[in-house]
VMD Tcl script that draws the C-alpha trace (Angstrom):
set ca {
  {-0.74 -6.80 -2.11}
  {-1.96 -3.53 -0.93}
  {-4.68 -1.46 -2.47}
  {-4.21 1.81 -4.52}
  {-6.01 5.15 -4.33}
  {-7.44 4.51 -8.17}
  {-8.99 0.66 -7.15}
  {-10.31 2.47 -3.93}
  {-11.77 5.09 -6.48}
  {-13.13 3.08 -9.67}
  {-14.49 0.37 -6.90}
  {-16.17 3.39 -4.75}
  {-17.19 5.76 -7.70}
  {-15.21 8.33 -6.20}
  {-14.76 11.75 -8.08}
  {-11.70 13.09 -8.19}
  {-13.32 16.45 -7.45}
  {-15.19 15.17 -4.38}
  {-12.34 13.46 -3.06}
  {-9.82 16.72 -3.21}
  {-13.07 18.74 -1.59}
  {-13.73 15.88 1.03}
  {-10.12 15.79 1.70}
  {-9.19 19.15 1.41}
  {-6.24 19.44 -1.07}
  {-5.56 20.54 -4.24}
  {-6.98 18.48 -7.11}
  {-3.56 17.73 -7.81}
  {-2.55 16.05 -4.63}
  {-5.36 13.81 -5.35}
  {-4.15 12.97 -9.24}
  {-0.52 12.24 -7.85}
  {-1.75 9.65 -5.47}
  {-4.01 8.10 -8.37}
  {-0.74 8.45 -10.40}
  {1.16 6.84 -7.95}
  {3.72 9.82 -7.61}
  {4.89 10.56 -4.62}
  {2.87 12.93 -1.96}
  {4.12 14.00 1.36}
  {2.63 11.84 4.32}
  {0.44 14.66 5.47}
  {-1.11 15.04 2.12}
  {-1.52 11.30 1.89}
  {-3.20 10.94 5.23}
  {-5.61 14.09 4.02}
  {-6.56 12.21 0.79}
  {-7.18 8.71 3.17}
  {-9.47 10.82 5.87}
  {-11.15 12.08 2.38}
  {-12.22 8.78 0.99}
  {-13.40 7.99 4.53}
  {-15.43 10.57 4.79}
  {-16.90 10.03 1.89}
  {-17.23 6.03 1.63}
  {-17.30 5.31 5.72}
  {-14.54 2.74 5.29}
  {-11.32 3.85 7.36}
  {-7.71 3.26 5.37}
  {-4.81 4.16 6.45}
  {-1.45 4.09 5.01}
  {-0.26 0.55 6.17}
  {-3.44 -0.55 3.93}
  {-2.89 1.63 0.46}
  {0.36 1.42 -1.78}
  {1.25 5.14 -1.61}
  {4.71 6.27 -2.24}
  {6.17 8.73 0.16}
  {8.37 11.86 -0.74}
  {11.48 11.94 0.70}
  {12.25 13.52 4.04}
  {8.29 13.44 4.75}
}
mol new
graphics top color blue
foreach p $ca { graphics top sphere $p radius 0.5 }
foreach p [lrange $ca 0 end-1] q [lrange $ca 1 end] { graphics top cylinder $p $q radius 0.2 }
display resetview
């Protein structure tokens, strides 16, 4: 079973806030991955390179349950 964003982010602290910052997208890309709505893969990949850059520990798509919009 793959992680989600929100286990990565209750387990790490994370900040919603700090994570759209680190990441640099709109709060709201951030709450949609939590959410698990779907995010285009860009966006998803910012929000990943975020919570490394923040917690040091490298994720990457193939390791977090993230859906995908369509055509992305």
């Amino acid at each position: 079973m793959k992680q989600t964003l929100l286990r990565i982010r209750q387990y790490y602290g994370l900040n919603l806030r700090d994570l759209a910052e680190a990441a640099q997208v709109d709060d709201e890309i951030v709450y949609a991955m939590l959410m698990n709505k779907p995010v285009t893969r860009i966006e998803a990949e910012q929000v990943l390179r975020g919570v490394e850059k923040i917690t040091g520990v490298h994720y990457t798509l193939q390791d977090i349950a993230v859906r995908i919009s369509t055509g992305c």
